[in-house]
C-alpha positions in Angstrom: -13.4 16.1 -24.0 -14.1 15.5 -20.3 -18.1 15.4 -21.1 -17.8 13.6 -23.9 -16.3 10.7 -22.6 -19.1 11.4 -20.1 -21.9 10.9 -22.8 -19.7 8.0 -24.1 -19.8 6.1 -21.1 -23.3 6.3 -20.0 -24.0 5.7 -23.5 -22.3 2.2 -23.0 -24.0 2.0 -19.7 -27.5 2.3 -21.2 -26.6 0.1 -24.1 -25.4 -2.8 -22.0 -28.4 -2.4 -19.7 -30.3 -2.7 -22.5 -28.9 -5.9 -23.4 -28.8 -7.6 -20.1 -32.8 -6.6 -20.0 -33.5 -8.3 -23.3 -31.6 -11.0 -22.0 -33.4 -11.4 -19.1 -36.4 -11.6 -20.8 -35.4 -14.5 -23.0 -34.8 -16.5 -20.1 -38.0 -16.4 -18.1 -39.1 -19.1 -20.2 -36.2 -21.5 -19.9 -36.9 -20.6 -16.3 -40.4 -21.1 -16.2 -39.5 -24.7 -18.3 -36.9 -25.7 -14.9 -39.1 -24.6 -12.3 -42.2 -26.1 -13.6 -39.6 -29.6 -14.6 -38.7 -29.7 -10.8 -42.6 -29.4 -9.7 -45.3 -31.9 -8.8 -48.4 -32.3 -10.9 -50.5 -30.6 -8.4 -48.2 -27.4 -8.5 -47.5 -26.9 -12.3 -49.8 -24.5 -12.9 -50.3 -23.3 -9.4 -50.7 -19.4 -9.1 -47.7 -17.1 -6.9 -45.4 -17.4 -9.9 -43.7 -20.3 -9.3 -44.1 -24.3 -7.7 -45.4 -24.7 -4.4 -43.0 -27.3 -3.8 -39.9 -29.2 -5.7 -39.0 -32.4 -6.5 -36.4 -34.6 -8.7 -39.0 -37.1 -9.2 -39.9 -36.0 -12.4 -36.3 -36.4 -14.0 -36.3 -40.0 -12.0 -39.5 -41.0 -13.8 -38.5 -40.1 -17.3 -35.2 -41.7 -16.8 -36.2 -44.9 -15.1 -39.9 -45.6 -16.1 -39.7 -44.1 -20.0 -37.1 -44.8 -22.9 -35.5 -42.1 -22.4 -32.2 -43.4 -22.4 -33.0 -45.8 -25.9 -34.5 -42.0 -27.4 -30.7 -40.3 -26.2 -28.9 -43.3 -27.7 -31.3 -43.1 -31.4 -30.1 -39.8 -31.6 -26.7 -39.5 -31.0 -26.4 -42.4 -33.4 -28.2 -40.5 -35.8 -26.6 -36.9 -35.3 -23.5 -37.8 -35.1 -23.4 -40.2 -38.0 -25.0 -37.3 -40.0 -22.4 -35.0 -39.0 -19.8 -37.0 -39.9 -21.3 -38.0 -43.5 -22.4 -34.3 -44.3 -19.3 -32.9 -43.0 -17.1 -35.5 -45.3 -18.8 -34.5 -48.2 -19.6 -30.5 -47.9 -15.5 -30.0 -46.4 -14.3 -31.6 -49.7 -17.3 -29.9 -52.1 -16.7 -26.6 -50.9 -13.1 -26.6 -51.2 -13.3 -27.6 -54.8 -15.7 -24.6 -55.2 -13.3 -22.2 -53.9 -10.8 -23.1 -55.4 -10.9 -24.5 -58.6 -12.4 -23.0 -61.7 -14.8 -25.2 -63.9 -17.7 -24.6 -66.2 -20.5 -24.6 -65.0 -19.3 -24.1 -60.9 -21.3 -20.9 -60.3 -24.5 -22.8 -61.8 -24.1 -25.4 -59.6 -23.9 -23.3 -55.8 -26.8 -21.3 -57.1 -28.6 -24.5 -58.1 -28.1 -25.7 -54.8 -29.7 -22.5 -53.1 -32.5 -23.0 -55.4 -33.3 -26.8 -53.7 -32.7 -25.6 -50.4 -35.3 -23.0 -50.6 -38.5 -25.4 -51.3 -39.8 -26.6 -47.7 -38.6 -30.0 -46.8 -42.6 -31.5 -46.2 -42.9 -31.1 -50.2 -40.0 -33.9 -50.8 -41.9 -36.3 -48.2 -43.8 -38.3 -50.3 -41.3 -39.1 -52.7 -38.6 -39.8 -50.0 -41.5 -42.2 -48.5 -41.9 -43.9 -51.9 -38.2 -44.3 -52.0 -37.5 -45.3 -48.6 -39.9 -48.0 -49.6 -38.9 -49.2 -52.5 -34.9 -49.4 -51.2 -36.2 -51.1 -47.7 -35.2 -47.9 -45.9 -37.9 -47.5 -44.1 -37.5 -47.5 -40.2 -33.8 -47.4 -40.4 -31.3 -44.8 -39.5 -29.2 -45.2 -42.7 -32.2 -43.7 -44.8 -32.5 -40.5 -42.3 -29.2 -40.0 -42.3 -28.9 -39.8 -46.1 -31.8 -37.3 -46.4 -30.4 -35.5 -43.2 -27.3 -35.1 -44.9 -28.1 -34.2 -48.5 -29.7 -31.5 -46.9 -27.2 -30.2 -44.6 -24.7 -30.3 -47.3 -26.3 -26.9 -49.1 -25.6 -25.1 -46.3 -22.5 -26.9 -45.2 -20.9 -25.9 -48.6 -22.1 -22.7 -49.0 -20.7 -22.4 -45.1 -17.7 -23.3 -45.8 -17.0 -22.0 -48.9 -17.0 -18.5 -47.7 -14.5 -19.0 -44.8 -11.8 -21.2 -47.6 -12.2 -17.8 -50.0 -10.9 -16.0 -46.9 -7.5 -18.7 -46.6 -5.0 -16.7 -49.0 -3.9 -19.1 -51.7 -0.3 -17.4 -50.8 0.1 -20.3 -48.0 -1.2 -23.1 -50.8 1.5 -21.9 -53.1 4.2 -22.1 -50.4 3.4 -25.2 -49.5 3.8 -26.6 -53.5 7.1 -25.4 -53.3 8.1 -27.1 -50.4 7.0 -30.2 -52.4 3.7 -31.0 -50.5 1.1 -33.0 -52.6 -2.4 -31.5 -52.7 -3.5 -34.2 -49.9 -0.9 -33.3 -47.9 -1.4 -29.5 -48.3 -5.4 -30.1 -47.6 -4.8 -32.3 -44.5 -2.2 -30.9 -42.7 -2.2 -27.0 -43.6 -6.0 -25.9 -45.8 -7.9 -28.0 -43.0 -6.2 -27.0 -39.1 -7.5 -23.5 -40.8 -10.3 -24.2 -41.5 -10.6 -25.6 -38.3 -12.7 -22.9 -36.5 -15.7 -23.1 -39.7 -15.5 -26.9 -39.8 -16.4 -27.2 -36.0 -19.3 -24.9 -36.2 -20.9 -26.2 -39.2 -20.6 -29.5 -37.8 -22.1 -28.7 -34.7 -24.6 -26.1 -36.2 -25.6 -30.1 -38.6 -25.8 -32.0 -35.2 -28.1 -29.5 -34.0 -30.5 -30.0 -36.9 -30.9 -33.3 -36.7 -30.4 -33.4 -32.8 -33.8 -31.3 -33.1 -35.6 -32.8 -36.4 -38.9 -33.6 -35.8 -40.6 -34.3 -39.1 -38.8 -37.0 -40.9 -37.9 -38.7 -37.7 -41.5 -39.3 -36.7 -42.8 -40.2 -40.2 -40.1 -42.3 -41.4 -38.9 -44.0 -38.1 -42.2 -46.4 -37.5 -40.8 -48.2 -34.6 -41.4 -46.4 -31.4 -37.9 -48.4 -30.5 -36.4 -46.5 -33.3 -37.5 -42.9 -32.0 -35.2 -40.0 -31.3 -35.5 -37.4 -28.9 -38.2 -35.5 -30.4 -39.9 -38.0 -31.5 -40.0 -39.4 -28.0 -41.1 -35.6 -26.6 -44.0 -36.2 -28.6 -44.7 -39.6 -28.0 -44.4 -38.6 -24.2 -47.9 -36.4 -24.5 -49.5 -37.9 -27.4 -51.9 -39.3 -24.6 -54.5 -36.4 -24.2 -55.5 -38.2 -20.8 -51.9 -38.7 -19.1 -50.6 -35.1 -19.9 -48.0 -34.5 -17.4 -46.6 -31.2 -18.1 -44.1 -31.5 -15.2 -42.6 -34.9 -17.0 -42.8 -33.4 -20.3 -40.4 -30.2 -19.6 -37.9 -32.2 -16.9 -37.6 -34.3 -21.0 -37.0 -31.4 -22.4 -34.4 -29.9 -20.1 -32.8 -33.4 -20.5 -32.6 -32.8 -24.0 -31.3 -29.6 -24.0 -28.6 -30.3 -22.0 -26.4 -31.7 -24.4 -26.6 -29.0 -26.7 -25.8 -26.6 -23.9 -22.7 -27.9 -22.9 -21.3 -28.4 -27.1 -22.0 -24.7 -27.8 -20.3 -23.7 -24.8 -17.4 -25.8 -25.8 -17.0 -24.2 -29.1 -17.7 -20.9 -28.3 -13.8 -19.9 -28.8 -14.0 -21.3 -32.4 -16.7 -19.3 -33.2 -14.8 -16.0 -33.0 -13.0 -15.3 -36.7 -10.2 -16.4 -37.9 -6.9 -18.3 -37.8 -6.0 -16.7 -41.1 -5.3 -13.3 -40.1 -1.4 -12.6 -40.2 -1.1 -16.0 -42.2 0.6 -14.1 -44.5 3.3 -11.4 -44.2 2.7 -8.2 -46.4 
């Protein structure tokens, strides 16, 4: 027993050092992006493994002397207005797929699968035609549309899954009390939900947060440009490529990110449902 909790153990040992290796090495390029963020131009690429010398200027310059600041505000317009309108639609959507049984509802989620799987630069041309015709063209309302028609696959499929797992026991009860199916959906289907509603959203902020493609053909303005758009726009010039000022941007724009997941990390752990009801 004694030597097998022996073997057990450095088991776990070499399994975690394992881990913390490959984690390790995932990070010596988010470290390589800081160090070479907080360099001057002269050191970026200087040899010895690191900057010869370290500055803020960098993060002063794109703040103060580039849009940065108009790029941040484009975006968090755009996510978050995307989140909200994907979110509305795919919570409601998928709840009616789990729950209720109508022809043709299996048709429909595998339909939806279907469109996601074609590559989104196949749709462009006939989203441009259409942006053009409607006058949405340069305008966020037009991303946002496409941005959210095609978060909603996933969004439903998302959260489908976790409303099968909510047992229709606590539905029922709630009927009985005399709670209208709003009033069941509001206040007792959605706080459970809760946990799968948060990450979605924030898994749809990220996409668009991120989107590159649609944002720099359909947004023609460069006073329109999100945050990758403006990355791009910020070494477009083959002859002012400052690597230094281009990853002290990106750090910038990571940031954000950083700081959401690590404020859902708790609701990405399973389940408010568990014990919901007694056996």
């Amino acid at each position: 027993m004694r030597k097998r909790k022996i073997r057990q153990a450095l088991s776990l040992i070499s399994l975690n050092t394992v881990f913390l290796a490959l984690c390790f090495i995932t990070l010596v390029p988010v470290l390589y992006a800081f160090l070479l963020s907080v360099s001057d131009g002269s050191s970026a690429f200087a040899g010895g493994g690191g900057p010869r010398s370290f500055t803020l200027e960098n993060y002063r310059r794109i703040i103060t002397e580039e849009p940065f600041l108009l790029w941040l505000k484009n975006s968090v317009v755009l996510s978050l207005g995307t989140m909200v309108l994907a979110m509305g639609f795919a919570t409601t959507a998928s709840y009616a797929f789990s729950r209720y049984r109508f022809k043709g509802r299996m048709k429909i989620l595998f339909l939806l699968v279907l469109l996601n799987a074609f590559p989104q630069i196949l749709s462009m041309f006939a989203i441009f035609r259409l942006f053009k015709t409607f006058g949405l063209l340069d305008s966020n309302a037009g991303l946002m549309i496409v941005y959210a028609g095609s978060m909603c696959i996933f969004s439903i499929w998302n959260l489908k899954g976790y409303f099968d797992t909510i047992p229709m026991e606590i539905e029922e009860a709630s009927k009985i009390d005399g709670a209208s199916d709003f009033t069941m959906l509001v206040k007792i289907v959605l706080p459970l939900a809760r946990p799968a509603i948060i990450v979605t959203g924030v898994m749809v902020l990220i996409f668009v947060w991120n989107e590159y493609l649609f944002a720099t053909t359909f947004l023609l303005n460069g006073d329109k440009y999100t945050l990758a758009g403006g990355l791009y726009q910020l070494q477009a010039n083959d002859y002012s490529r400052s690597w230094s000022l281009f990853t002290a941007a990106a750090v910038l724009v990571s940031i954000p990110i950083l700081i959401i997941f690590f404020c859902i990390q708790k609701y990405m752990v399973s389940g408010l449902t568990a014990g919901g009801v007694k056996g």
